[in-house]
C-alpha positions in Angstrom: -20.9 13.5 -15.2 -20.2 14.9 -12.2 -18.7 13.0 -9.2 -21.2 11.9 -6.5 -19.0 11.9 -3.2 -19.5 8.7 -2.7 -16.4 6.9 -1.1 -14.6 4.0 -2.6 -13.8 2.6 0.8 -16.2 1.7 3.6 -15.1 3.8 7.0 -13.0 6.4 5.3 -12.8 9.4 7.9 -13.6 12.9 6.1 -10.2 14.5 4.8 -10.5 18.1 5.4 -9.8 20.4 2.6 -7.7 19.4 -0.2 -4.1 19.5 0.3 -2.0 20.6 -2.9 -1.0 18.7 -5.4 1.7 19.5 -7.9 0.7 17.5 -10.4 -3.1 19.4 -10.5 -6.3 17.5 -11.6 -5.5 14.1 -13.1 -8.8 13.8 -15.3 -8.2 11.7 -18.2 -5.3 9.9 -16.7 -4.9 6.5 -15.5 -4.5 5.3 -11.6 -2.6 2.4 -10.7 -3.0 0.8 -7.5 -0.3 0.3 -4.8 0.0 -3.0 -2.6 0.2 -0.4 0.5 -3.7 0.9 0.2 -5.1 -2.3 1.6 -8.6 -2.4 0.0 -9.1 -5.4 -2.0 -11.9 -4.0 -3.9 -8.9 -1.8 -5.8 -6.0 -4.8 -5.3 -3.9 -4.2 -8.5 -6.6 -1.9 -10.6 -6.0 0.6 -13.1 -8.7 3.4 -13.1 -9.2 5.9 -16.0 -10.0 9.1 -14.4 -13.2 10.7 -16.0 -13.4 13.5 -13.5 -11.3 15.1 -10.7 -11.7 18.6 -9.4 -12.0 20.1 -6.0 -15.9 18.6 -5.5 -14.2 14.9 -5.8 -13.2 12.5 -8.2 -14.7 9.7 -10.9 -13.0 7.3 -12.3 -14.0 3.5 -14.1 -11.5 0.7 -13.8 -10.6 -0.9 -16.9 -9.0 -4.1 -16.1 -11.1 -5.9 -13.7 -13.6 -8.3 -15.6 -17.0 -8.5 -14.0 -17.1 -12.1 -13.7 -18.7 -14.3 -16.4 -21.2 -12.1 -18.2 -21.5 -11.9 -21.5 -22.3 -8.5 -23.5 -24.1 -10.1 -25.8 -26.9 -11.9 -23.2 -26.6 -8.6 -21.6 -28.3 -7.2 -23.9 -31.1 -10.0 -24.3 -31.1 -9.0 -20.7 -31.9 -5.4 -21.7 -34.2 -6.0 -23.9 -32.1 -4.4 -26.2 -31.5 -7.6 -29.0 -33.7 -10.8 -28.9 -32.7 -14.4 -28.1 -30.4 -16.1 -31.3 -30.0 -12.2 -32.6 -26.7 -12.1 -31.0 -25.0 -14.0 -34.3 -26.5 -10.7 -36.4 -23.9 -8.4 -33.8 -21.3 -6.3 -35.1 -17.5 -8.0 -34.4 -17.1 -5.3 -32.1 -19.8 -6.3 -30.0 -19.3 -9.7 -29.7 -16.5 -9.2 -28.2 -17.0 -6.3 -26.1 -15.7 -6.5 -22.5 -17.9 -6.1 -19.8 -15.7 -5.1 -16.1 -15.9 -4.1 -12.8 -16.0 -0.5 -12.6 -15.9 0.6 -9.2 -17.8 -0.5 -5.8 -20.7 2.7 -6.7 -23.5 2.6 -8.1 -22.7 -1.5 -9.7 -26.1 -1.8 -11.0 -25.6 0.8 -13.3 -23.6 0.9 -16.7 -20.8 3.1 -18.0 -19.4 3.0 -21.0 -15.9 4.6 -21.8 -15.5 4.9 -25.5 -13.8 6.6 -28.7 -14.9 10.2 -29.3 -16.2 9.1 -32.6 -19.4 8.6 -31.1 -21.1 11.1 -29.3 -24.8 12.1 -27.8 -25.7 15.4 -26.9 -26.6 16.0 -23.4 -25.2 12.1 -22.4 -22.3 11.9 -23.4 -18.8 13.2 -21.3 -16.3 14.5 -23.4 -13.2 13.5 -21.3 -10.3 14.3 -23.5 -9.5 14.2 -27.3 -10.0 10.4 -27.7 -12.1 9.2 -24.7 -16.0 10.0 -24.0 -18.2 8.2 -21.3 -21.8 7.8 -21.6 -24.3 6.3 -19.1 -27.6 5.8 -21.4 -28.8 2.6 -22.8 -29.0 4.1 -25.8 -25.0 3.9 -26.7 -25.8 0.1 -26.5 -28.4 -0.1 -28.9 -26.0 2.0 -31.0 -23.5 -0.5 -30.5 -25.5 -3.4 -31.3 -26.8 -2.4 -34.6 -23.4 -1.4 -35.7 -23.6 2.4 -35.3 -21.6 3.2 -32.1 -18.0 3.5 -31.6 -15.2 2.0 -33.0 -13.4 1.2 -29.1 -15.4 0.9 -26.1 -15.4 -1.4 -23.1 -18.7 -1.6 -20.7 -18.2 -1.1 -16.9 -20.7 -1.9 -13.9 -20.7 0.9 -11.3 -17.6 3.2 -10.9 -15.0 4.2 -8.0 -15.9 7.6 -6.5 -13.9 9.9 -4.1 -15.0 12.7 -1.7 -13.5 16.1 -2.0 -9.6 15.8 -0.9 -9.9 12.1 -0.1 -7.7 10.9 -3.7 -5.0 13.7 -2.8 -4.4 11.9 -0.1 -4.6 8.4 -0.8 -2.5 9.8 -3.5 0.2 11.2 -1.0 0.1 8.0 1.4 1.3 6.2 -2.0 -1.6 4.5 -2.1 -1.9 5.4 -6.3 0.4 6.2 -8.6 -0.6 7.8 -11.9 0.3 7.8 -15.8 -0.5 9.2 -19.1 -3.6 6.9 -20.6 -3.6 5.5 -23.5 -6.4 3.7 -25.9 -4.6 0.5 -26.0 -4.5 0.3 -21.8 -7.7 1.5 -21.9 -9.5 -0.7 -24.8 -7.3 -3.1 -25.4 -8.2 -7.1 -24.8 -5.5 -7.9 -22.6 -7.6 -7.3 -19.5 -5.2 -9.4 -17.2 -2.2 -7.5 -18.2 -3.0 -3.9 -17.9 -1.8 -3.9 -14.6 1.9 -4.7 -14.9 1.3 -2.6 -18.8 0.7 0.3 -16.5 3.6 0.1 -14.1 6.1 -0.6 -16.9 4.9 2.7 -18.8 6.3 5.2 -15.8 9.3 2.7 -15.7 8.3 0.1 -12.4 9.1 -3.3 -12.8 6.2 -5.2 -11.5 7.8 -7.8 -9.9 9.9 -5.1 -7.7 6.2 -4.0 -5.9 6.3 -4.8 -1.9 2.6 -7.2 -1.4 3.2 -6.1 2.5 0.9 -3.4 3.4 3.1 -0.6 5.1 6.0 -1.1 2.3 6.9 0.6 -1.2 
């Protein structure tokens, strides 16, 4: 899936060309919000990367909850499983989290998932152990018990022009990490975050909440 150059923030001024970066492309690595980027929509997120190359960036965030809906009645919603069917879902349904993905494109759905599921001509191969696919037909998959083993369901995505994550990158607006499926996947939504920051060795609690301050 390619990146669509839509900006995550509203008023962002065009960047120029990339400037270099020693660490590369961070595809299939995980982003981790600084207090010092001052957008809200991003306040304390961890986004895996799905694609980053000079035409932009692509990433889902993984630990923001999209409010109180349900996977389950989102698929009565979708037509995909009727009304009382939900008690027939696989576990792993049930209990599937649904998130906040990014401010693009929120009426959408993307699911990041195990590469032990996989559709031709849908699906993103990302890295070894993480795919993303953007068809309804992963949920039906899901629901009936044939999809992946891990997979978490996210409404819209976070997007960045060509050059513009470099430099929120080098303003210290993001740091980055090695992902992992438990950050990814795991259940503990709320404590991603501070998972994150302790993984490259930050103590949360250290972190500045004053714009302007490491």
């Amino acid at each position: 899936m390619a990146p669509t150059g839509k900006r995550t923030g509203e008023g962002t001024r065009s960047t120029g060309p990339a400037p270099p970066s020693s660490a590369g492309y961070l595809d299939g690595r995980l982003l981790i919000a600084m207090p010092v980027m001052g957008d809200a929509r991003f306040e304390r997120s961890v986004i895996y990367l799905c694609a980053h190359s000079a035409e932009g960036a692509m990433g889902i965030i993984v630990n923001h909850p999209a409010g109180s809906i349900d996977f389950p009645e989102l698929l009565q919603q979708l037509g995909i499983i009727r009304k009382g069917e939900h008690i027939k879902l696989p576990e792993n349904a049930e209990s599937m989290k649904v998130l906040r993905g990014g401010p693009v494109d929120t009426g959408r759905g993307f699911v990041l998932h195990s590469s032990d599921f996989y559709i031709e001509n849908a699906t993103l191969r990302i890295d070894d152990g993480v795919c993303l696919t953007a068809t309804v037909d992963i949920l039906r998959a899901i629901a009936n018990g044939s999809g992946p083993k891990h997979a978490i369901l996210a409404l819209g995505y976070a997007g960045w022009a060509p050059g513009q994550l470099e430099t929120e990158i080098q303003s210290n607006g993001w740091l980055h990490c090695d992902a992992d499926a438990d950050l990814i996947f795991g259940d503990d939504v709320d404590e991603k975050y501070g998972r994150a920051l302790r993984k490259i060795g930050i103590d949360p609690g250290m972190l500045s909440n004053e714009a302007g301050h490491a």
